[in-house]
ChimeraX commands (.cxc) that place a marker at each C-alpha (Angstrom):
marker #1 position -30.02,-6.47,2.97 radius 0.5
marker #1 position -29.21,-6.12,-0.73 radius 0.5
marker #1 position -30.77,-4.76,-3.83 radius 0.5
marker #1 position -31.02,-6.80,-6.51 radius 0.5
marker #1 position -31.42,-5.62,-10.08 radius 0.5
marker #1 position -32.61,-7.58,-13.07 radius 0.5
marker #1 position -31.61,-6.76,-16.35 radius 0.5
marker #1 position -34.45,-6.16,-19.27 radius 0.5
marker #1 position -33.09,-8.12,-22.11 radius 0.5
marker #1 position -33.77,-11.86,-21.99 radius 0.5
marker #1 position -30.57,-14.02,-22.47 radius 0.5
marker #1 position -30.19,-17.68,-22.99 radius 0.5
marker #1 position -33.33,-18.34,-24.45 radius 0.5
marker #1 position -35.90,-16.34,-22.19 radius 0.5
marker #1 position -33.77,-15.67,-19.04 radius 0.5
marker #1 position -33.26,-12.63,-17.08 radius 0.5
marker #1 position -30.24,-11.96,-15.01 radius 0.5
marker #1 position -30.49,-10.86,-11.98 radius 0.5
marker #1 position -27.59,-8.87,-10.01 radius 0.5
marker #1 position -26.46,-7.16,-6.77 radius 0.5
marker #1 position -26.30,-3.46,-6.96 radius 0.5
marker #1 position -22.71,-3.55,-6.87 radius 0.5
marker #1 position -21.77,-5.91,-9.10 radius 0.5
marker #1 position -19.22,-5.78,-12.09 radius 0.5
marker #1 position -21.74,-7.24,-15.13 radius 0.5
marker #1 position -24.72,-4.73,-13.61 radius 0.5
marker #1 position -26.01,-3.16,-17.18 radius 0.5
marker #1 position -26.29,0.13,-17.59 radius 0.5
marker #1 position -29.41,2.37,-15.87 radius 0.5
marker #1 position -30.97,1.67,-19.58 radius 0.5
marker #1 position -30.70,-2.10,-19.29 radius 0.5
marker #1 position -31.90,-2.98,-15.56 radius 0.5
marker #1 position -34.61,-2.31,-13.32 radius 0.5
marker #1 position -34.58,-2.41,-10.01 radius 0.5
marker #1 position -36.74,-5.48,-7.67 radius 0.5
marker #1 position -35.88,-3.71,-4.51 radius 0.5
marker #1 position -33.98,-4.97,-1.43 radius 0.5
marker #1 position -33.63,-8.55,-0.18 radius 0.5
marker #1 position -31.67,-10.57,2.28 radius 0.5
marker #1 position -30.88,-13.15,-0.53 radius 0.5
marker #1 position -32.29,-14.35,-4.07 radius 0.5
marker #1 position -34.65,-17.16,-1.90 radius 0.5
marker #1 position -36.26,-13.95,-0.56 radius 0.5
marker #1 position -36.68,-12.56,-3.70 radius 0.5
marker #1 position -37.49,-15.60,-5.39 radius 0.5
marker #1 position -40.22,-15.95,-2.26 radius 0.5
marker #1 position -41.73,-12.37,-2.64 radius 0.5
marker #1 position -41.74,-12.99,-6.76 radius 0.5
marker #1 position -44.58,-13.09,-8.68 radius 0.5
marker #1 position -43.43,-15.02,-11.43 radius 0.5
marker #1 position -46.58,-14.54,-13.88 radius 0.5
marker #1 position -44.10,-13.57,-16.82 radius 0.5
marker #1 position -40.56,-13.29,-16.05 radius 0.5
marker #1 position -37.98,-16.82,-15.71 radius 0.5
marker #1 position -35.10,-15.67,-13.32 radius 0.5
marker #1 position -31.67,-16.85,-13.15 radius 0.5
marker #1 position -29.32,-15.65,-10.42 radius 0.5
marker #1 position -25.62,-14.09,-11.63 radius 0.5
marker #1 position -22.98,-16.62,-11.18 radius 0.5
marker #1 position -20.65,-13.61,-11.07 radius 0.5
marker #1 position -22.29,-11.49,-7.87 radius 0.5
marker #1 position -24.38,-13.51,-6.39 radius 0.5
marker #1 position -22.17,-16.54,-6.14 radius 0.5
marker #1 position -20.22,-14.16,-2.99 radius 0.5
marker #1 position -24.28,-14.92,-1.17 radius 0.5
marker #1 position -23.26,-18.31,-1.62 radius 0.5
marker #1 position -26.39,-18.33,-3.72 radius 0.5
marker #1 position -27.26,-21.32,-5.86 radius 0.5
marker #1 position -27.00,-20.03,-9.11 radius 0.5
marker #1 position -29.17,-22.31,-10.70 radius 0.5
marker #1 position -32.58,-21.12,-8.40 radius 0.5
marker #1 position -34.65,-20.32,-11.05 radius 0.5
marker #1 position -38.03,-18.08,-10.59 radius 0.5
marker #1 position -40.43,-19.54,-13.00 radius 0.5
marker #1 position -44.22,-19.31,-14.05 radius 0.5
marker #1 position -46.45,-21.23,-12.01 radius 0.5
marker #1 position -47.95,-24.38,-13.68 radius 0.5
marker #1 position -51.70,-24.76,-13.01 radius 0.5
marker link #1:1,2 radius 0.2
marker link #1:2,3 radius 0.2
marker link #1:3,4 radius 0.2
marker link #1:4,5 radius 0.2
marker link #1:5,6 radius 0.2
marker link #1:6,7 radius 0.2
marker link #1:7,8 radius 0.2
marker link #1:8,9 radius 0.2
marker link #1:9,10 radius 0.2
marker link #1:10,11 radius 0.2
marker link #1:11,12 radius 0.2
marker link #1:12,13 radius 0.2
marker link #1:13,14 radius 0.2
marker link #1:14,15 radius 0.2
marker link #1:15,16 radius 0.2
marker link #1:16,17 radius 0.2
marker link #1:17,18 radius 0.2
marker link #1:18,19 radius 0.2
marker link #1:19,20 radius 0.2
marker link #1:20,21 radius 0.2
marker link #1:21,22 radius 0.2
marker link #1:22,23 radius 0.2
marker link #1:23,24 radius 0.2
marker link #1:24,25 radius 0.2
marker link #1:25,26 radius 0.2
marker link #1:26,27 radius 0.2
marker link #1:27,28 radius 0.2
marker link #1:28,29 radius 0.2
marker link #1:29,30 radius 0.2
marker link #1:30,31 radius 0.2
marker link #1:31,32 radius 0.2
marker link #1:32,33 radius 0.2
marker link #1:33,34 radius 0.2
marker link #1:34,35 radius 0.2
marker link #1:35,36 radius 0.2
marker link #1:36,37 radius 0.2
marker link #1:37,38 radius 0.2
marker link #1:38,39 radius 0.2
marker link #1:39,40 radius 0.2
marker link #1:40,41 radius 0.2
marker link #1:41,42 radius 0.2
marker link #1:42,43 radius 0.2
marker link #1:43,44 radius 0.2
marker link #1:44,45 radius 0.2
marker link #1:45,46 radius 0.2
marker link #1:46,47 radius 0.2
marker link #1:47,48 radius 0.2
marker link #1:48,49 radius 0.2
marker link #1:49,50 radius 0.2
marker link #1:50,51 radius 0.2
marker link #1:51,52 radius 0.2
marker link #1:52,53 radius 0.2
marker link #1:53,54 radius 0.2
marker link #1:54,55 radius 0.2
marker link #1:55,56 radius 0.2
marker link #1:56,57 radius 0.2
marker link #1:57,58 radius 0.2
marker link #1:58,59 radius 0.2
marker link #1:59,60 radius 0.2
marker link #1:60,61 radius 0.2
marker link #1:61,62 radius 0.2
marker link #1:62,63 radius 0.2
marker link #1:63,64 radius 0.2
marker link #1:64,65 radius 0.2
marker link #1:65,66 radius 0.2
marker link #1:66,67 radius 0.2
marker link #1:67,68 radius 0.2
marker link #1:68,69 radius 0.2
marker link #1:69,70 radius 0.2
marker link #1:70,71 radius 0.2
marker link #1:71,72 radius 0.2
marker link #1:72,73 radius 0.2
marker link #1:73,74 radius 0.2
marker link #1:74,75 radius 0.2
marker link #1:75,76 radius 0.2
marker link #1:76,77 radius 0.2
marker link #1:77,78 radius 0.2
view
């Protein structure tokens, strides 16, 4: 499993990045908080409620999960 981060200011319009603990572009303890541990970003993306927050996965770290990058966790349209 890994834990993913996600960091707290928006970028690219209103997108959060999210990270693996150990990666190089993690922000500081001030600019992240932490979603917990996964086995990948569909896990995370499956366990998401995505009432507020639009997710985009770090091409940097997560691209070594093999992770599409451009899986994006979005609000639900009714």
């Amino acid at each position: 499993m890994f834990c993913f981060y996600i960091e707290n200011r928006k970028r690219f319009g209103n997108q959060q990045v999210v990270h693996l603990k150990s990666c190089d572009l993690l922000p500081e303890k001030t600019g992240r908080t932490k979603l917990g541990f996964f086995n990948d970003f569909q896990e995370l993306q499956a366990q998401h409620d995505p009432a507020d927050v639009f997710m985009i996965a770090c091409t940097y770290c997560c691209k070594s999960l093999q992770i599409k990058t451009d899986q994006r966790i979005t609000s639900r349209e009714n």
